[in-house]
C-alpha positions, -999 to +999 in steps of 0.1 A: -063-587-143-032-580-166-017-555-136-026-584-111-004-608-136+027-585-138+029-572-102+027-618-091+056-617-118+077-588-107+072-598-069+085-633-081+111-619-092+126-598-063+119-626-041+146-646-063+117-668-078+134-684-109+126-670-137+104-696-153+085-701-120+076-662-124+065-670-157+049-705-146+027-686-114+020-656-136+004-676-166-019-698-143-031-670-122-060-662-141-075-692-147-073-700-109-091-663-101-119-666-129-125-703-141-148-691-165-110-674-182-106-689-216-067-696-206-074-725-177-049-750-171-059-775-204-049-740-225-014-732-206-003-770-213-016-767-250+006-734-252+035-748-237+036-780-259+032-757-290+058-735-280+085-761-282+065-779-310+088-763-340+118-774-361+136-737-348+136-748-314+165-777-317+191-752-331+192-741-293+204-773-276+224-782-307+244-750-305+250-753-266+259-789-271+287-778-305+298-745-281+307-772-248+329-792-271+348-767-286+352-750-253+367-781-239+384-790-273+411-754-269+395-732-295+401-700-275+435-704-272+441-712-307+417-679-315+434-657-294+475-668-306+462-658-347+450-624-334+478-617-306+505-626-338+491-598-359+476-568-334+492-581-303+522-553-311+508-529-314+497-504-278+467-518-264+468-549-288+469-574-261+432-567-245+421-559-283+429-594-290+408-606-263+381-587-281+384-599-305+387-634-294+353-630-272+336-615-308+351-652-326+341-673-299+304-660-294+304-667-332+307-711-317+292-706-282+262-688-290+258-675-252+276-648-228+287-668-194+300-697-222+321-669-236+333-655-207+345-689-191+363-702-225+382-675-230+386-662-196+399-692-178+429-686-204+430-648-213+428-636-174+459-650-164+474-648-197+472-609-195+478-609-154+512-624-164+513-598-190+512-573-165+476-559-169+458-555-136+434-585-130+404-569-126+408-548-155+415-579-174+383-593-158+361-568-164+376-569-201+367-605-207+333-605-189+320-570-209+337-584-244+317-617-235+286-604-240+290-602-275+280-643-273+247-635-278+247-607-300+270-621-330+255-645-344+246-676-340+227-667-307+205-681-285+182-654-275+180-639-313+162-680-317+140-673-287+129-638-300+124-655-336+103-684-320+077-659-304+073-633-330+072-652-358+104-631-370+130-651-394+159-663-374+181-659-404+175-624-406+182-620-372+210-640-379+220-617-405+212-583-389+235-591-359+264-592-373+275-557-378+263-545-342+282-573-328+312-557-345+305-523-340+301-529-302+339-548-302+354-520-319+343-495-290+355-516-262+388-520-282+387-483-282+385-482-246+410-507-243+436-489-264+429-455-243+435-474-209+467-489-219+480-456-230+468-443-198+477-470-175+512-475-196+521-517-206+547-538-198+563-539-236+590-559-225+569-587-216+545-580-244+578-585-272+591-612-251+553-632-260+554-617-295+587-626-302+572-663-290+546-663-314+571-648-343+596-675-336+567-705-338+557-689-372+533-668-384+520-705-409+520-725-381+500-703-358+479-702-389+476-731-394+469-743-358+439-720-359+426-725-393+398-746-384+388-723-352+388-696-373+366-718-400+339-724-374+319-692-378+325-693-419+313-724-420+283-721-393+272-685-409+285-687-443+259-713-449+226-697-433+235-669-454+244-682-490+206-701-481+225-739-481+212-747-448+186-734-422+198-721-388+189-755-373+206-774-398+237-751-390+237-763-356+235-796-367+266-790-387+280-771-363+280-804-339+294-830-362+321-800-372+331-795-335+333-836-330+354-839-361+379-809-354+383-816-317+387-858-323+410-860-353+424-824-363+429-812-326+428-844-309+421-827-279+386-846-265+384-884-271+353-908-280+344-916-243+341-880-234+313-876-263+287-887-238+294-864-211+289-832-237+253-845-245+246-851-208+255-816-202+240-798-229+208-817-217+208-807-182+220-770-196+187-772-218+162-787-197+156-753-173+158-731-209+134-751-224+113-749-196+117-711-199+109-710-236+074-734-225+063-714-202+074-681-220+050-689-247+023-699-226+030-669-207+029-647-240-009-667-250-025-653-217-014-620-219-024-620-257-064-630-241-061-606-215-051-582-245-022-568-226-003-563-263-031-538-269-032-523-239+005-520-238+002-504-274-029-481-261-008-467-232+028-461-252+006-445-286-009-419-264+028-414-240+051-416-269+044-393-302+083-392-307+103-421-317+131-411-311+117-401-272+103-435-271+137-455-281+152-436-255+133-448-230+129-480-243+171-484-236+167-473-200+140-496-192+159-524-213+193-515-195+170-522-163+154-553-169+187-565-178+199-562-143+173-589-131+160-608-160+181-627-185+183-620-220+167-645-236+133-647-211+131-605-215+131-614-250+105-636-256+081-617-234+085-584-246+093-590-281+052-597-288+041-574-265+055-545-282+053-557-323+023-540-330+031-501-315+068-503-327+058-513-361+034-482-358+062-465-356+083-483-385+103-499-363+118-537-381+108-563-363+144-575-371+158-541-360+140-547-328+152-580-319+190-561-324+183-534-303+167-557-273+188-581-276+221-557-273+207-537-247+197-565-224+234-581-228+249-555-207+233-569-181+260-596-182+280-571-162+256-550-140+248-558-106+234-573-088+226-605-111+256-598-141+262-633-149+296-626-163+304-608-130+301-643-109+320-663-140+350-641-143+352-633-105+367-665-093+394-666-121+409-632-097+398-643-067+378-608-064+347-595-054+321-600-083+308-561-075+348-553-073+352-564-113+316-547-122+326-513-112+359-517-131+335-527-160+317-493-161+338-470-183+335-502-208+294-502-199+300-466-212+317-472-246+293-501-253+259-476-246+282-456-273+280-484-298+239-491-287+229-459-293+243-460-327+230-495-333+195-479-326+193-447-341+208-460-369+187-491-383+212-497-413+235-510-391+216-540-388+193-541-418+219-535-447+226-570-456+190-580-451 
């Protein structure tokens, strides 16, 4: 019954079945072939209500709903003029500060395409006019963008939380030096290909000498509170003040209060269309995370956890030979499922032999988590890929092979991030 369950889900799937109808068709499957199946129709709706039945859940919505408002409120471009001032000199400190930027803002959007569309609709054609080549400067934005939802506070670190019963905070926590590592070797890559490629410097002074002349305090000062955001949002989940769902509350009423009377840049009657959106954004992710859990009850009764567990004990005897693996088949999935969905199905599926192998739960979540975002820019369904695309008028496939060398550095970072747990646990 389990094989029947996955092989409906995976033919779902390549069919272009949305993902939470692949989940949806899977879970009720056995209950329509045996009605004698503990998990009938009365038990999937009873799963589904309790998977959304939690405090945890809100921080989701709340987050997307804070991200949209800063997004339309000019964050990224205040971002991005503190950190082209002070690197933007130097060679290769253009793209570094789009890095960089991408690494700030996933620390207020919480999610990759959000990312990639804030700061590419004003980094692309910032660096085009620059000089950089646009589909480098694509590919840039759309691989650094990933980093939404690996530096905390992100989406599918909540999700993973929700269904393993992991603390969010920790997650929270243990994401934040993988998130950095990760920028730091794309900003490698970047630095190499500029001194490869060679840089227009006179165009690069002729912005610096922009920024210099406006003044180092009042570039400062017109991204002080963007640069607050992530103090504020992070520094209180981890001095304990608030939960990560409170954060997000905060994280709303601080994005309305920057973006009305500090920035001035949204007014009062565009405060309805931001909850409007982040509700329709919601409503299909919430479906997801329903019919995720529900999804995650019936393979629990069809005790495809242990079987899983059964079948990787007597294949894997190395860790370090399973973990390898384990990144292939993550760097896979990632190419057809999104991160959050992969997440919650896996992540209980695979607690009880990883933990056998003293794996961290925590340390888990990381390593999924950061694997599955490079799917975000590798075909055929790199979300990124179709955001950043129309900004250059290119080829979405175009702008993911340009990508690759940066797919490279970043497996440079993941490998590191899994093979060395302190990464991620040292502040936990």
């Amino acid at each position: 019954m389990t094989a029947i369950v996955f092989i409906v889900f995976f033919v779902c799937l390549i069919f272009a079945v949305p993902i939470a109808m692949c989940m949806g068709y899977a879970t009720i499957l056995p209950g329509l072939l045996n009605p004698q199946f503990t998990g009938n129709m009365e038990f999937v709706v009873r799963s589904m209500i309790k998977g959304v039945d939690t405090m945890s859940i809100l921080a989701i919505p709340l987050f997307m709903l804070s991200g949209a408002i800063m997004a339309t409120g000019g964050l990224s471009r205040r971002l991005f003029d503190v950190f082209a001032l002070f690197i933007g000199r130097v060679k290769g400190g253009m793209p570094c500060a789009v890095v960089v930027t991408c690494l700030f803002y996933g620390a207020i959007s919480g999610s990759g395409p959000a990312t990639c569309a804030a700061v590419g609709t004003m980094c692309i054609p910032f660096l085009v006019e620059l000089g950089y080549d646009k589909i480098f400067a694509a590919a840039l934005v759309a691989t650094a963008a990933g980093l939404g939802v690996i530096i905390p506070p992100s989406i599918p670190y909540i999700s993973f939380g929700l269904v393993t019963d992991t603390s969010v905070g920790d997650l929270f926590t243990a994401g934040v030096f993988p998130g950095c590592l990760i920028a730091v070797w794309l900003m490698v890559y970047a630095v190499i290909y500029c001194r490869v490629k060679g840089e227009d410097r006179e165009k690069i002074e002729e912005n610096h000498n922009k920024l210099r002349e406006k003044g180092v305090v009042q570039v400062l000062k017109e991204g002080f509170f963007a640069l607050l955001t992530p103090v504020i949002i992070l520094g209180g989940i981890y001095s304990g003040i608030v939960t990560p769902t409170e954060a997000a509350c905060v994280s709303v009423f601080y994005a309305i209060f920057v973006c009305l009377f500090i920035y001035k840049s949204i007014q009062f009657k565009d405060l309805w269309g931001f909850f409007k959106d982040a509700v329709k954004s919601y409503a299909p992710l919430g479906m997801s995370l329903c019919l995720a859990r529900a999804f995650v009850q019936i393979l629990a009764l069809l005790k495809a956890p242990q079987q899983l567990s059964g079948w990787l004990s007597s294949t894997f005897t190395s860790k370090n030979l399973f973990l390898l693996v384990f990144l292939l088949i993550l760097f896979l999935l990632g190419m057809v499922i999104d991160v959050g969905p992969a997440n919650t199905i896996l992540g209980p599926m695979l607690l009880t032999f990883t933990g056998n192998l003293g794996i961290d739960p925590v340390h888990l979540g990381i390593i999924m988590t950061c694997a599955l975002a490079i799917g975000f820019v590798t075909p055929p369904f790199g979300m990124n890929l179709f955001v950043a695309a129309p900004m250059v008028k290119e080829n979405p496939m175009t702008i993911g092979k340009e990508a690759m060398p940066l797919v490279g550095f970043y497996m440079i970072a993941l490998l590191m991030i899994t093979f060395i747990p302190q990464i991620s646990l040292c502040l936990l």
